[in-house]
C-alpha positions in Angstrom: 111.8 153.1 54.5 112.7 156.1 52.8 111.4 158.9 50.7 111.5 158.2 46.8 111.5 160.3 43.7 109.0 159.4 40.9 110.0 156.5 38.8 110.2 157.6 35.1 110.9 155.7 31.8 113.2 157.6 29.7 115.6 156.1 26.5 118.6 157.8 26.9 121.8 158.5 24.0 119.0 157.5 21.1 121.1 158.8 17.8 123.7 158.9 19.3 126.4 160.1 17.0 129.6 157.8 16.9 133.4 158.1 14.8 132.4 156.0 11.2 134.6 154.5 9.0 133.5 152.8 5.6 131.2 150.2 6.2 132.2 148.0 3.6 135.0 147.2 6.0 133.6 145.5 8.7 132.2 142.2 9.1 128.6 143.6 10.6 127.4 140.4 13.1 123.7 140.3 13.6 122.1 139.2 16.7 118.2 139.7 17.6 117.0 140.3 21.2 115.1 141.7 23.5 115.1 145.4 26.2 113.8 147.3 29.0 113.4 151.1 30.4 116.3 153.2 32.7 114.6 154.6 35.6 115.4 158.0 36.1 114.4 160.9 38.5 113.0 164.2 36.6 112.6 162.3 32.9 109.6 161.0 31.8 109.1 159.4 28.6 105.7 157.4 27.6 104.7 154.7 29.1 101.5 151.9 28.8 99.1 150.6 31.4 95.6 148.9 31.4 92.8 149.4 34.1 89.4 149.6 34.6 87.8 152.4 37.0 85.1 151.4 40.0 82.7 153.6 38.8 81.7 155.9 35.5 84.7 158.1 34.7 85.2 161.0 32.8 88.8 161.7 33.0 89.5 163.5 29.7 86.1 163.5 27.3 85.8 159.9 26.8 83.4 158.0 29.4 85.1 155.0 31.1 82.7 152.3 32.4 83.3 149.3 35.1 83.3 146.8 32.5 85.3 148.5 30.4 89.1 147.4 29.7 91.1 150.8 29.2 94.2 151.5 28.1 96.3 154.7 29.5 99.3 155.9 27.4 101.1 158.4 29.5 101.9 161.9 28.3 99.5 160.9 24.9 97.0 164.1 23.3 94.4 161.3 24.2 95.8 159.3 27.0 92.7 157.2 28.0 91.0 154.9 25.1 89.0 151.9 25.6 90.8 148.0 24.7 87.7 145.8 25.3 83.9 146.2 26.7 83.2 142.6 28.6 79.6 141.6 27.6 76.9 141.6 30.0 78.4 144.7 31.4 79.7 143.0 34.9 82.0 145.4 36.8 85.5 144.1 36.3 87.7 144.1 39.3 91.1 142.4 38.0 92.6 142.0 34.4 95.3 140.7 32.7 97.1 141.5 29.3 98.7 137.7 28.8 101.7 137.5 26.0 99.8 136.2 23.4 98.5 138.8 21.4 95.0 139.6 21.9 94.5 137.3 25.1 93.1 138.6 28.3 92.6 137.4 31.9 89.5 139.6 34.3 87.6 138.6 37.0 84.2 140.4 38.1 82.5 141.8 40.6 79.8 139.2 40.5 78.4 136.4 38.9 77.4 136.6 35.3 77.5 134.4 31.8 78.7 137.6 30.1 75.4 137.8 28.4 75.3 134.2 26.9 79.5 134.0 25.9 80.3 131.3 28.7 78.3 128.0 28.7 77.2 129.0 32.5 77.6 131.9 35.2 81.7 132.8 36.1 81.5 133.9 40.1 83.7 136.9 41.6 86.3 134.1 42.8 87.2 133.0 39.3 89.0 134.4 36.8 88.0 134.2 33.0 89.9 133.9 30.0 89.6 135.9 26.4 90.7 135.1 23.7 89.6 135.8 19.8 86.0 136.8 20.7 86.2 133.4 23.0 85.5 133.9 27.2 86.7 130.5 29.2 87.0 130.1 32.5 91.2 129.8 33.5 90.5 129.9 37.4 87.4 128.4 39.4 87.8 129.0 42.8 85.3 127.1 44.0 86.3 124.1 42.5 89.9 124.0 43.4 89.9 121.7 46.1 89.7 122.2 49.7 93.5 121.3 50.3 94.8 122.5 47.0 93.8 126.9 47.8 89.4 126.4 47.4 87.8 130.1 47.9 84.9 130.1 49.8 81.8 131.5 47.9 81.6 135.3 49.1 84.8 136.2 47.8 85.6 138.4 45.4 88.9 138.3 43.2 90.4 142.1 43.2 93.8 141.8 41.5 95.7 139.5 39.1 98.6 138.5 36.9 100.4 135.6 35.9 104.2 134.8 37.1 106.1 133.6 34.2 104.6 134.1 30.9 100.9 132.8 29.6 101.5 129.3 31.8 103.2 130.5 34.4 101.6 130.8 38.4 98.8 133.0 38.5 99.0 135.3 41.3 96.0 137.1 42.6 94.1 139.2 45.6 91.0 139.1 47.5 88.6 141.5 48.6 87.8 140.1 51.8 89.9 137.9 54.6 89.9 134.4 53.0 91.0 131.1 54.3 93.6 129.5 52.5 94.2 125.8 53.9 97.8 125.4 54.5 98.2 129.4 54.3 95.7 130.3 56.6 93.9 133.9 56.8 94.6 136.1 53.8 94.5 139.3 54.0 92.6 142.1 51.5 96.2 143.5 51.4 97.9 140.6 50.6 98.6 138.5 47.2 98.5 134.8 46.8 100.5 132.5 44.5 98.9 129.5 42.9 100.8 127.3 40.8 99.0 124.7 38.3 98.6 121.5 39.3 98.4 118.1 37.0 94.4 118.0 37.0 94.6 121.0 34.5 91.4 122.3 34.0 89.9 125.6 35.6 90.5 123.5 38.6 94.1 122.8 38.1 95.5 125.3 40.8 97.3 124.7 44.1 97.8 127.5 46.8 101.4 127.7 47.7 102.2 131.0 49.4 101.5 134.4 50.2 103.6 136.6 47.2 103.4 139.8 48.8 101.5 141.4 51.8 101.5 144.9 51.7 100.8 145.8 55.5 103.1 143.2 56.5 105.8 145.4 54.3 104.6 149.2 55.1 103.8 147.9 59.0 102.5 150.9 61.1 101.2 152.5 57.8 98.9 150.4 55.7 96.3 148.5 57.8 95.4 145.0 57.1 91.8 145.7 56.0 93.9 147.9 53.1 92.6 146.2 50.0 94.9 146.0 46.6 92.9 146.5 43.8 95.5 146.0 40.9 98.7 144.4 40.5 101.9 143.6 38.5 105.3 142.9 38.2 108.1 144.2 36.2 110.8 142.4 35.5 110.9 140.0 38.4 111.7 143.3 40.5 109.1 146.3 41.3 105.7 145.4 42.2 102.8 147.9 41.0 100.0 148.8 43.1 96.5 150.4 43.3 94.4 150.4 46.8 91.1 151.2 47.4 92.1 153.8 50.2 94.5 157.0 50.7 97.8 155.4 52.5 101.3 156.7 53.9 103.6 154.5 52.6 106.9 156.0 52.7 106.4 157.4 55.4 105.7 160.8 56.0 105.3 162.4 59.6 102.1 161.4 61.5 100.3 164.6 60.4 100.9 164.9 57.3 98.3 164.6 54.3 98.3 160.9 52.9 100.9 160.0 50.0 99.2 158.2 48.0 95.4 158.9 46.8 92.7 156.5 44.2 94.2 157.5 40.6 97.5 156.7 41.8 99.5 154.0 41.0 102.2 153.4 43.2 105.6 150.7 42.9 107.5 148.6 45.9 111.0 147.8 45.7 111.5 144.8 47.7 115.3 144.9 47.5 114.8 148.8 48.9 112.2 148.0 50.7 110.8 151.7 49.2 107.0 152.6 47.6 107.0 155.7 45.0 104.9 156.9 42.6 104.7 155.3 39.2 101.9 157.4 37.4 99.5 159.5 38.7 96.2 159.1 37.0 95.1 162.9 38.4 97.0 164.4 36.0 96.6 162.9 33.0 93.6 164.2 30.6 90.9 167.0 31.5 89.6 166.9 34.5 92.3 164.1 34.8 91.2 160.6 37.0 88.7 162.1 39.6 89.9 161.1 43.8 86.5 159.6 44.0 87.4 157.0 41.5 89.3 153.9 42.2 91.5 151.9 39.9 89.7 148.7 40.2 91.8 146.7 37.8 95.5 147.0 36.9 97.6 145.5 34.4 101.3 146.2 32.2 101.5 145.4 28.7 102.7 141.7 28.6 106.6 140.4 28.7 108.8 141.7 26.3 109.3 138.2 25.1 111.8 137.2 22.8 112.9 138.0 19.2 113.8 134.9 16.6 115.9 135.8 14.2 113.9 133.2 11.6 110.9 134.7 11.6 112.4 139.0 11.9 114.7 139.4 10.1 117.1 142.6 10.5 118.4 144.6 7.8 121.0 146.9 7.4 122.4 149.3 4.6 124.7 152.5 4.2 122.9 155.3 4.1 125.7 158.6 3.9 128.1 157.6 6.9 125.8 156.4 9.1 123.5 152.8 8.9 120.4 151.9 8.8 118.8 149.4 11.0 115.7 148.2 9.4 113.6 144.9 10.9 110.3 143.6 10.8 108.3 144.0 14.8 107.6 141.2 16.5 108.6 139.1 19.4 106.8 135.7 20.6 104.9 137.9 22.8 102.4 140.7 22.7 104.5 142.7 25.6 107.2 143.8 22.7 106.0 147.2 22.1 109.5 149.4 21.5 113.1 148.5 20.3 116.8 149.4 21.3 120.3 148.7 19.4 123.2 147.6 21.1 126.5 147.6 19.1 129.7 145.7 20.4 133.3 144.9 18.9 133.7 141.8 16.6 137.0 141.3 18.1 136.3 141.0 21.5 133.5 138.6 20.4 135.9 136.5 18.7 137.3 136.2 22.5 134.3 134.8 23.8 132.8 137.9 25.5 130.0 139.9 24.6 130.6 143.6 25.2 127.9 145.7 23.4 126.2 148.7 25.1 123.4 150.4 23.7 123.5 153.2 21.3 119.8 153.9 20.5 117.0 153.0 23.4 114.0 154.3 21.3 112.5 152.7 18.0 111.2 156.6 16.9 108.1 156.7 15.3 107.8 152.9 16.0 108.5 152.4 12.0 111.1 149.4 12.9 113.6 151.8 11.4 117.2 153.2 13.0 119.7 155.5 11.4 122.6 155.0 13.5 126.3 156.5 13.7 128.3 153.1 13.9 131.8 153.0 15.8 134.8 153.3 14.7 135.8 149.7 15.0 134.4 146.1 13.1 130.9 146.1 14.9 128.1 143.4 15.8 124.6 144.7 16.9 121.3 143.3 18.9 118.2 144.5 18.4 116.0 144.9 21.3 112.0 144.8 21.9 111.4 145.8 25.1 107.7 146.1 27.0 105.9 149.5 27.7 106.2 149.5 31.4 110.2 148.8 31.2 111.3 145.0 31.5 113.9 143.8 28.9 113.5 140.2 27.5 115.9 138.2 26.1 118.9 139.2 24.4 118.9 136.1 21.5 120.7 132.9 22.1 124.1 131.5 21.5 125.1 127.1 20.8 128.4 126.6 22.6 129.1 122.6 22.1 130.2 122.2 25.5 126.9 123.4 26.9 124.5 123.9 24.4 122.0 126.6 24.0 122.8 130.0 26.0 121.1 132.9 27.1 123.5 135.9 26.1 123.9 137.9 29.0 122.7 141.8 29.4 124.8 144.3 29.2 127.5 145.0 30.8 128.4 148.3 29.8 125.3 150.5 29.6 121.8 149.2 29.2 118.4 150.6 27.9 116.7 149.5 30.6 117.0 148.4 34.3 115.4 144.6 34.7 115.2 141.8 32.6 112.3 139.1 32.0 112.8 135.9 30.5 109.8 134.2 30.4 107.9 131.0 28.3 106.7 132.3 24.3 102.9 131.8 24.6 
């Protein structure tokens, strides 16, 4: 494995300026869609995560407590603010932003009704489900059957997230070496896939693999008793990571100082097979995230989702020699939290080939509102939403009669961001 730089979101060319001619004409072709971040060395641009600390925490005047859900805008005047306080004030050890707006997944540390919200006491192997003021259990470990991924009582779930969209597989971590039947031993460093079975229910849940292991991938340099204490996934692609203790993953020489320390959160390529640094909680805020606090709980902002063109419309009008873009937000999901504009040639449409590249990466000011120097040349345009840690959705549909409904394909040509992920509208 080798050394990495620090993975940044930036939007690059927003604004910029292209040769215009008069508007009226060309035929302007809308198509709706969806975005994600470039990943660039040296740029760093703002970017959203969730977590929850292990203990009190004071990183920049506002206390943080276990059983708080907090969100962290990067680079922000006020970077750390707090999303939801679970009742009963159990420590939470794993969440989840789901698509759907408002909708949460957590587990805790131990068992607790959440002072009188579920019907009866959630344990530390189950996961639990808000939604509108409402907690359900989503995952009961100890009722999954014995054959189907049970967790023995004792355990305690430490990371998760969910694997394509709100009813996709839910993926999560345990605090302890647990016996999976069919998997065997799992290790604190490892995370497990469950996919939902036909008995639905918080019981609905079948064990089917290990997803990741992390001191099976950094062998020599994270030991097995390593425990990951936050997960997820971006775009199908990088993996993000907190552990509960300092580790060498890149790796450095034998006597150097560890890499990565609690209030960092780190990524693994698995194509690469490299771990960087994808936000370092020490420095954000005064004092900043203190090394004797661990990220218990980790979680991204949702997928992107996807944009209908029924329901956000997109606008455009001259405005001098340049146009403005102007659309009403939204996606199907809650992930969609910034916008980009590709423009492409009509003509080369007309062939059958879509062609556009982007010309603004940033919705500025997050109004829903472009100026943009068009080309010199009879345009179409897609409008992006992309997610705040950088995976693009969908790029809109086409109808072909020979095959039906289409996903239009990204970019060819220059994209806004690096990944793409499609996933289920909640």
């Amino acid at each position: 494995m080798t050394r990495t730089t620090r993975l940044a979101p930036v939007y690059p060319n927003a604004g910029i300026t292209r040769p215009t001619t008069a508007i009226a004409a060309r035929c302007l072709a809308i198509l709706l869609a969806l975005l994600w971040l470039v990943l660039a060395a040296g740029d760093t641009a703002a970017q959203t995560l969730y977590l929850s600390p292990d203990v009190p925490a004071d990183p920049d005047g506002i206390f943080l407590l276990p059983w708080d859900i907090v969100r962290h805008d990067a680079g922000a005047a006020a970077p750390y603010s707090s999303v939801l306080a679970v009742p009963g004030d159990p420590a939470v050890t794993a969440i989840h932003r789901m698509d759907r707006a408002g909708h949460w997944l957590f587990a805790i540390g131990a068992a607790s009704d959440l002072a009188g919200s579920l019907g009866g006491p959630a344990e530390a192997r189950d996961v639990v489900r808000y939604s509108a003021g409402t907690f359900n259990r989503f995952f009961c470990g100890g009722l999954v059957p014995l054959a189907s991924g049970f967790v023995p009582a004792g355990t305690r779930i430490d990371a998760v997230y969910l694997d394509g969209g709100d009813a996709g597989a839910l993926i999560v971590s345990f605090d302890t070496p647990t016996p999976l039947a069919g998997i065997g031993l799992v290790s604190p460093s490892a995370l497990v896939r469950y996919e939902p079975s036909g008995a639905g229910g918080c019981s609905g849940w079948t064990a089917v693999g290990i997803e990741l292991d992390v001191a099976v991938v950094a062998t020599g340099f994270v030991p097995a008793s390593a425990n990951v204490t936050g997960a997820d996934r971006i775009g199908g692609d990088l993996w993000l990571l907190a552990l509960d203790v300092p580790g060498d993953l890149a790796p450095l020489d034998a006597t150097a100082p560890p890499t990565f320390l609690p209030g960092h959160i780190i990524y693994y390529d698995p194509v690469s097979g490299d771990f960087g640094l994808f936000e370092d909680l020490q420095l954000s805020g005064v004092p900043g995230w203190q090394i004797s606090d661990q990220v218990d709980a980790l979680s991204c902002g949702g997928n992107p989702g996807a944009i209908d063109p029924a329901t956000t419309p997109l606008r455009l009008r001259k405005s001098g020699a340049s146009v403005l873009f102007d659309w009403s937000p939204g996606g199907c999901s809650a992930g969609a939290e910034n916008y980009g504009i590709y423009e492409g040639e009509i003509a080369t449409l007309r062939s059958g080939v879509y062609d556009y590249t982007r010309i603004d990466c940033d919705d500025a000011g997050a109004d829903a509102m472009e100026l943009v120097s068009p080309a010199a040349f009879d345009s179409y345009y897609v409008v992006v939403p992309y997610s705040s840690c950088g995976d693009e959705g969908s790029y809109g549909a086409s109808f072909d009669y020979a095959s039906g409904t289409l996903e239009r394909p990204v970019s060819a040509a220059g994209r806004c961001a690096a990944a793409q992920t499609l996933s289920v509208c909640p």
